[in-house]
VMD Tcl script that builds the backbone (N, CA, C; Angstrom):
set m [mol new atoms 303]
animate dup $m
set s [atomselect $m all]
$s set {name element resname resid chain x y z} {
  {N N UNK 1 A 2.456 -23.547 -9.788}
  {CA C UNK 1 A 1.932 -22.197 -9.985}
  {C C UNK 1 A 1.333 -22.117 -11.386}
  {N N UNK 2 A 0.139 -21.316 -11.666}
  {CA C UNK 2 A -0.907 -21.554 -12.621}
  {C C UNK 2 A 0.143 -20.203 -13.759}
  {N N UNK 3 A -0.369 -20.313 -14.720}
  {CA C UNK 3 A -0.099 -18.823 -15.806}
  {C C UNK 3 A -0.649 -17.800 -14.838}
  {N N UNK 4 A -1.807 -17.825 -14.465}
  {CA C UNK 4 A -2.577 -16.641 -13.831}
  {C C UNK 4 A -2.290 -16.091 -12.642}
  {N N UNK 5 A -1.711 -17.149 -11.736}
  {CA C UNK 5 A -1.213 -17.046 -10.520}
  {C C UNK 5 A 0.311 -16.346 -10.866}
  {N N UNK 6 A 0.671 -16.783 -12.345}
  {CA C UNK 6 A 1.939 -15.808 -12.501}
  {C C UNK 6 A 1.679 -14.467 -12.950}
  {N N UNK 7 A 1.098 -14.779 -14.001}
  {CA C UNK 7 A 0.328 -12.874 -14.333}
  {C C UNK 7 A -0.304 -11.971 -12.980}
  {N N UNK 8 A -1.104 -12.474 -12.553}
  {CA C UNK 8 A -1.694 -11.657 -10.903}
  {C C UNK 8 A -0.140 -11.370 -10.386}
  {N N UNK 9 A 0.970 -11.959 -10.016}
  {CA C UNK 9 A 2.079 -12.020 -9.188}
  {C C UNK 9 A 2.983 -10.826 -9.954}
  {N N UNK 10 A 3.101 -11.059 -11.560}
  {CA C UNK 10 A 3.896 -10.043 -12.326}
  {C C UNK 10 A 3.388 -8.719 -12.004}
  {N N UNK 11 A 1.659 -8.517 -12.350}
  {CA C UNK 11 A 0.918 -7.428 -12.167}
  {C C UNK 11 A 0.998 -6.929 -10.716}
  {N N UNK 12 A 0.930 -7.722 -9.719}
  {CA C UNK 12 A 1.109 -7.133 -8.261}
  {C C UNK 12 A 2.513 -5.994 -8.337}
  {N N UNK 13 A 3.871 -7.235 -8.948}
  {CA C UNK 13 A 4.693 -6.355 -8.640}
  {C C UNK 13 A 5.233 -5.035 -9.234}
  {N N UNK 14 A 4.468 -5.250 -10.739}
  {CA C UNK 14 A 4.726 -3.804 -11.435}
  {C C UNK 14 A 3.677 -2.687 -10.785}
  {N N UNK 15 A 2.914 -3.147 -10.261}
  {CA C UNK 15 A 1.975 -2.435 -9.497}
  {C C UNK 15 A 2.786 -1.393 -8.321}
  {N N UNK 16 A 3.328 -2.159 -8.043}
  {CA C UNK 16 A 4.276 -1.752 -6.683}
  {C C UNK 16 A 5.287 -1.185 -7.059}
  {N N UNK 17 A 6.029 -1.246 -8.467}
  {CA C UNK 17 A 6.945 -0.341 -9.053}
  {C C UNK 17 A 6.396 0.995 -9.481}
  {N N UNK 18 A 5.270 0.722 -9.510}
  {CA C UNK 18 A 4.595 1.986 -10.403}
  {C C UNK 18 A 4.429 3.273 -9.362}
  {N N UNK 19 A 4.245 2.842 -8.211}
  {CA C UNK 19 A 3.796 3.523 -6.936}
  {C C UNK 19 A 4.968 4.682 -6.967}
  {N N UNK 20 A 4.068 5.421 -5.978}
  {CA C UNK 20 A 5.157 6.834 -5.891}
  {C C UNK 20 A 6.040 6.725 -4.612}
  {N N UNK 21 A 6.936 7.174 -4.173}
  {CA C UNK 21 A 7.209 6.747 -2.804}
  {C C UNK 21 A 6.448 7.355 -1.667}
  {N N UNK 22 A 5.699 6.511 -0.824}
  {CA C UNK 22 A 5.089 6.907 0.183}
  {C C UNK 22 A 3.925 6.199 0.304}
  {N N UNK 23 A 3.408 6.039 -1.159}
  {CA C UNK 23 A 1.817 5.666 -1.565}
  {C C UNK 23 A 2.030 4.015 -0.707}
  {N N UNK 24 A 0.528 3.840 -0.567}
  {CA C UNK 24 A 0.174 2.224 0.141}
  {C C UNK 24 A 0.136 1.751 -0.519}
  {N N UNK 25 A 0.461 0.199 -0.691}
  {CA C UNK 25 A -0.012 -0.849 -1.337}
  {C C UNK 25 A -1.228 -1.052 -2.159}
  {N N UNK 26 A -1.621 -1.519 -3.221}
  {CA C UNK 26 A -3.261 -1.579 -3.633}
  {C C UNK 26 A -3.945 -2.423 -2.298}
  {N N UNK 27 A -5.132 -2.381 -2.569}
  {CA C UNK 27 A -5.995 -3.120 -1.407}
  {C C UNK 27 A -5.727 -4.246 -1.361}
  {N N UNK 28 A -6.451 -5.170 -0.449}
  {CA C UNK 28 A -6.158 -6.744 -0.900}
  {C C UNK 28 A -7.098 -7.151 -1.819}
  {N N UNK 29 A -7.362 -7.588 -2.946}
  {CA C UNK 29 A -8.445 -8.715 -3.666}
  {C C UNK 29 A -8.883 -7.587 -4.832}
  {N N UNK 30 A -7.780 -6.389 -5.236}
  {CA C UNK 30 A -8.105 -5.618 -6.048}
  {C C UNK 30 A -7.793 -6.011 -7.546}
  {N N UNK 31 A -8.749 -5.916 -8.511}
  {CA C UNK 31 A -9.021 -6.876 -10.013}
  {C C UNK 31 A -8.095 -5.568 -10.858}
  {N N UNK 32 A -7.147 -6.418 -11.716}
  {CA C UNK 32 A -6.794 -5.992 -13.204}
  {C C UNK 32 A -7.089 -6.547 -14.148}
  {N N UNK 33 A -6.758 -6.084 -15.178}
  {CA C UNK 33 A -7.154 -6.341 -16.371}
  {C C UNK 33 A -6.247 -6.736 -17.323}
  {N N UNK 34 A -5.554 -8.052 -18.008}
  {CA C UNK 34 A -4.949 -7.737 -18.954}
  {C C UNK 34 A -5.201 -7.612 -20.059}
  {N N UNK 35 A -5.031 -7.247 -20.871}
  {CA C UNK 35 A -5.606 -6.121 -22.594}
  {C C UNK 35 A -4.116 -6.826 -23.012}
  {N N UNK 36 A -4.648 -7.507 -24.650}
  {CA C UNK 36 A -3.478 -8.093 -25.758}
  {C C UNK 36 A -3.528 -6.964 -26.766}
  {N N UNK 37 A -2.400 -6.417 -27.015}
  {CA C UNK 37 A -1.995 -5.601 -27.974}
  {C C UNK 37 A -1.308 -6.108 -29.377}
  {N N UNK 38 A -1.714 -5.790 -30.671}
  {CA C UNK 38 A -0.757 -7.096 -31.533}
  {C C UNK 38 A -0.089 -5.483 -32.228}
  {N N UNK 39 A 1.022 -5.861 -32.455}
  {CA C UNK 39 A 1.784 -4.790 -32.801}
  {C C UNK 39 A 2.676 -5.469 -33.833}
  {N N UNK 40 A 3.052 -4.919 -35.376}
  {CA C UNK 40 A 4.110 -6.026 -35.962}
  {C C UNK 40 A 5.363 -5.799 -35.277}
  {N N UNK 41 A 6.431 -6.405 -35.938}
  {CA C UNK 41 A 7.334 -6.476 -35.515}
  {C C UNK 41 A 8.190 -5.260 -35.350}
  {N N UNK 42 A 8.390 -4.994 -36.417}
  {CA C UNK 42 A 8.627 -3.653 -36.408}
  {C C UNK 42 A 8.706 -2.737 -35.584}
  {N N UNK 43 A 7.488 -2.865 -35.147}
  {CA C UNK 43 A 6.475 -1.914 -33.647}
  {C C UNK 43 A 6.960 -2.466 -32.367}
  {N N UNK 44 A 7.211 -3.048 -32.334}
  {CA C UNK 44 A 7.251 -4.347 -30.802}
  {C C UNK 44 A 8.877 -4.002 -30.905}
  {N N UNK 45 A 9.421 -4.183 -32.138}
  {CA C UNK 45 A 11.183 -3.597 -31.483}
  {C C UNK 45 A 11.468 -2.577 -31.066}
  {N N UNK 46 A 10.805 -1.356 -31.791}
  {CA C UNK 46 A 10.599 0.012 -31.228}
  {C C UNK 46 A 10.036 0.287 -29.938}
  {N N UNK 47 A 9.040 -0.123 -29.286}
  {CA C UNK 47 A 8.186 -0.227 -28.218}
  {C C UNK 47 A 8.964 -0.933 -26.959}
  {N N UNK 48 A 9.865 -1.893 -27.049}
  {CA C UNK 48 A 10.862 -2.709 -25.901}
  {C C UNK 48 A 12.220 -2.113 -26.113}
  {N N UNK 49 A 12.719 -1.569 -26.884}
  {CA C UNK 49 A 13.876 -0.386 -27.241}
  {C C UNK 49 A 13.467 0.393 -26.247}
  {N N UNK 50 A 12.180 1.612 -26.151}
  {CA C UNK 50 A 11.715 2.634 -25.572}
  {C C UNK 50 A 11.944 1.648 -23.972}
  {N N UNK 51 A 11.421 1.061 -23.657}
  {CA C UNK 51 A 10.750 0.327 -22.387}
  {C C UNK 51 A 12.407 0.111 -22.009}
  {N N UNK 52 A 13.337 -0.051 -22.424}
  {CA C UNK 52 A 14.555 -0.771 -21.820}
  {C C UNK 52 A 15.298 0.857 -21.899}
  {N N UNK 53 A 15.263 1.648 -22.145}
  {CA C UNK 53 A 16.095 2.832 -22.422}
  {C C UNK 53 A 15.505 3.378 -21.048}
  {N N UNK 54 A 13.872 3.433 -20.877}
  {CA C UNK 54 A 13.209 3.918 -19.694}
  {C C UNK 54 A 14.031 2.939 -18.178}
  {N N UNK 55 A 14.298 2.156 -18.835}
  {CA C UNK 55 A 14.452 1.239 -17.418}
  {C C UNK 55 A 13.189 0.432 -16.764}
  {N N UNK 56 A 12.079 -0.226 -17.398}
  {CA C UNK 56 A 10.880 0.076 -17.354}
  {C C UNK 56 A 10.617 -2.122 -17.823}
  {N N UNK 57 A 9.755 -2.762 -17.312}
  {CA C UNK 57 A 9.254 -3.921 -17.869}
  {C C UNK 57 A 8.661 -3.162 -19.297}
  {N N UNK 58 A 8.112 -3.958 -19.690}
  {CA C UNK 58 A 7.539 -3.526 -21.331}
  {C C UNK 58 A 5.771 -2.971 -21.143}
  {N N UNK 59 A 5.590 -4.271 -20.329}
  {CA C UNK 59 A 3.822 -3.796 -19.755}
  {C C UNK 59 A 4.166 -2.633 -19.186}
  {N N UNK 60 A 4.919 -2.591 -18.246}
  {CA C UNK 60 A 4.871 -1.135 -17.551}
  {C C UNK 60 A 4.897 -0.068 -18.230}
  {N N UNK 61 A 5.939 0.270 -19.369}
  {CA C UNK 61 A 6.224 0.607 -20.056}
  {C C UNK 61 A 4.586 1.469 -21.336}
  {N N UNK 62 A 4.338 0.461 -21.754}
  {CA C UNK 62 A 2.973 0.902 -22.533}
  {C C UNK 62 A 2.090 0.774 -21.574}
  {N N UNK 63 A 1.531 0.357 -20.266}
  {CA C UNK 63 A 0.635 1.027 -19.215}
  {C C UNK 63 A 0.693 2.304 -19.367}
  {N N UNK 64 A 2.115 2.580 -18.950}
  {CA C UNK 64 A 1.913 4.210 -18.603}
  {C C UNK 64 A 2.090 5.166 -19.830}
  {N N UNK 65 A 2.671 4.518 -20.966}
  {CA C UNK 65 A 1.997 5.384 -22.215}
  {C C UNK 65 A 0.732 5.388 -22.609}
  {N N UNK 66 A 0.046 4.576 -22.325}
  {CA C UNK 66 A -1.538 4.308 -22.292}
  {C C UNK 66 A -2.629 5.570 -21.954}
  {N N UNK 67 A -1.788 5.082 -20.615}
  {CA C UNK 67 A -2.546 6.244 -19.710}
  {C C UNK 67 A -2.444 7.810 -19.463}
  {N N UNK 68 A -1.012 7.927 -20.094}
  {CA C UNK 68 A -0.456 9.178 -20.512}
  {C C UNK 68 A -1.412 9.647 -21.243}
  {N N UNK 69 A -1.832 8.998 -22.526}
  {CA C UNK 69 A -1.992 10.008 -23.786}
  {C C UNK 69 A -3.517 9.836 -23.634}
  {N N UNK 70 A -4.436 8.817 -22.677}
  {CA C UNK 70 A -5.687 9.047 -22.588}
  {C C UNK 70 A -5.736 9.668 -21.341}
  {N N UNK 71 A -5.216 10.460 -20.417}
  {CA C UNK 71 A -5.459 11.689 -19.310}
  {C C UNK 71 A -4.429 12.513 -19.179}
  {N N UNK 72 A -4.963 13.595 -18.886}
  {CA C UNK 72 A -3.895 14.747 -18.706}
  {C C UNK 72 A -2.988 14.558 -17.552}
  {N N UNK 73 A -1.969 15.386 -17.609}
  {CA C UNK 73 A -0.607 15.066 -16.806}
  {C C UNK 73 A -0.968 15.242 -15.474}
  {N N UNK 74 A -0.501 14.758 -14.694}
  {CA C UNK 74 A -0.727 14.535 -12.956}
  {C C UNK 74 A 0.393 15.371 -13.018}
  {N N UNK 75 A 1.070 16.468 -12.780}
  {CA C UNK 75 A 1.788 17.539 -12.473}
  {C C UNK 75 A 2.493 17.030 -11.310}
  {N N UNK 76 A 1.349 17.384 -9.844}
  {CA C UNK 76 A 2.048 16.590 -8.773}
  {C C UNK 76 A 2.490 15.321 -8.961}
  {N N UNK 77 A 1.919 14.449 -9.097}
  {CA C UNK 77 A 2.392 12.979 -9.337}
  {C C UNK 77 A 4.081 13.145 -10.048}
  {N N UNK 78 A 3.842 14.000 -10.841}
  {CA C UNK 78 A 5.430 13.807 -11.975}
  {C C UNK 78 A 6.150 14.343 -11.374}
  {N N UNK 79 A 5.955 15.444 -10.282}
  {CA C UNK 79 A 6.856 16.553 -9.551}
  {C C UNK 79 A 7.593 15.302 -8.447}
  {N N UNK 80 A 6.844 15.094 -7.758}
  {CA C UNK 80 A 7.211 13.721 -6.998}
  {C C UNK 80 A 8.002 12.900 -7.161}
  {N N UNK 81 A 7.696 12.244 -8.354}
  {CA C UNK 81 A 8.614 10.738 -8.837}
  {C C UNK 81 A 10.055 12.026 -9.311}
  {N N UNK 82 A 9.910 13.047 -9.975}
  {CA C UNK 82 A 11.353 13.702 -10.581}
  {C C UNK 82 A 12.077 14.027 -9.345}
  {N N UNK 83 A 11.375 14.517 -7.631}
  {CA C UNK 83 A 12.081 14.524 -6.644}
  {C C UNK 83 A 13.028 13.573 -6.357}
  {N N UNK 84 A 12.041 12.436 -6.066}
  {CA C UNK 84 A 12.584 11.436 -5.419}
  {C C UNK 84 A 13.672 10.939 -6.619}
  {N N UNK 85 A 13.607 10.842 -7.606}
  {CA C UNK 85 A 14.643 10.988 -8.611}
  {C C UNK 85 A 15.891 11.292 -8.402}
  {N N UNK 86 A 16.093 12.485 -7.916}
  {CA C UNK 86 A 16.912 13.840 -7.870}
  {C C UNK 86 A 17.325 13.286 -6.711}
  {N N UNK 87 A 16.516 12.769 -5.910}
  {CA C UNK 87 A 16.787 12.654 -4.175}
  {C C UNK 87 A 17.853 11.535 -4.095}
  {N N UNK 88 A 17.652 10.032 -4.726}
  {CA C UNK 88 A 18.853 9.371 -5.403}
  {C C UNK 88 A 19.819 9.680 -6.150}
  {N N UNK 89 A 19.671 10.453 -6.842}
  {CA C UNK 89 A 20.915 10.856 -7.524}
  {C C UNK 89 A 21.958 11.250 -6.764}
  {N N UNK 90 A 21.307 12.323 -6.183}
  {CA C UNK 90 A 22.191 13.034 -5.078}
  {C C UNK 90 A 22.758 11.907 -3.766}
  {N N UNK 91 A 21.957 10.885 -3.888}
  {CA C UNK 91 A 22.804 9.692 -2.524}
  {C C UNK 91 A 23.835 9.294 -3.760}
  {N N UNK 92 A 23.375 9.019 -4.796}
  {CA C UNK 92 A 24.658 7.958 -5.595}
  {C C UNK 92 A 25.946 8.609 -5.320}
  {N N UNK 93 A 25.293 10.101 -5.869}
  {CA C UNK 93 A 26.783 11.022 -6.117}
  {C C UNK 93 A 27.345 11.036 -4.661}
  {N N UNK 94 A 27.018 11.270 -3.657}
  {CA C UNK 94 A 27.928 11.180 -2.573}
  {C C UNK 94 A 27.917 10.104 -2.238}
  {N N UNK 95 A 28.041 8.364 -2.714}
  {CA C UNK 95 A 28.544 7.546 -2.782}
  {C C UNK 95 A 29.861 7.591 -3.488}
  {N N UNK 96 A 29.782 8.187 -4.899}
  {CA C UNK 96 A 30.737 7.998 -5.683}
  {C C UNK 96 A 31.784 8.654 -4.842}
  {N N UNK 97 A 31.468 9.897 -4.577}
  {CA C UNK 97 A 32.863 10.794 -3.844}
  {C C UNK 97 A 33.085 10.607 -2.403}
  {N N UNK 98 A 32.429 9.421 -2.102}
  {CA C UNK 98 A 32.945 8.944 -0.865}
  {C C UNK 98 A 32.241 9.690 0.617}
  {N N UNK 99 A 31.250 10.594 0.152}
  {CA C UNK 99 A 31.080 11.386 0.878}
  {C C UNK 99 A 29.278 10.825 1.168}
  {N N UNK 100 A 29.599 9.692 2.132}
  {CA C UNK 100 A 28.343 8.812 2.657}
  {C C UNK 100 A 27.032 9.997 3.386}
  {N N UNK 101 A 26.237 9.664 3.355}
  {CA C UNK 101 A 25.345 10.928 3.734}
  {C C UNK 101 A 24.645 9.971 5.206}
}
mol reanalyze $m
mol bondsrecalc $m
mol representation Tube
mol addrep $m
């Protein structure tokens, strides 16, 4: 397996994390882009701190701060992912208390 064949494979699957629940797959033979960011050190501990607190890969992580602060908020989009959020929570918790749904 090539570097690229691993980057395309990483990018597929954060791709697929990123998704909302419901949304399709990207197309087949659809192009990304990867963009090198040099950040000192300093920056890069702060930045994978944030990304691991989110629960988040690190690319994923500054993708979607990226894209945050260059477009305005998708409202629906955020209403969605905080459902389905909420919607797990609520299975965990009636895991914890035994009370299987």
């Amino acid at each position: 397996m090539t570097d690229y064949k691993t980057r395309d494979d990483r990018a597929a699957l954060e791709a697929d994390f990123d998704r909302l629940p419901g949304e399709q797959s990207s197309r087949a033979g659809e192009v990304s882009t990867v963009v090198s960011v040099r950040l000192r050190g300093d920056e890069l501990s702060i930045v994978e701190q944030a990304a691991s607190a989110a629960n988040l890969p690190l690319s994923t992580f500054i993708r979607q701060a990226a894209l945050g602060a260059a477009g305005s908020l998708d409202v629906r989009a955020v209403t969605a992912r905080v459902e389905a959020i909420q919607n797990e929570a609520r299975k965990l918790a009636a895991l914890l208390h035994g009370d299987a749904a």
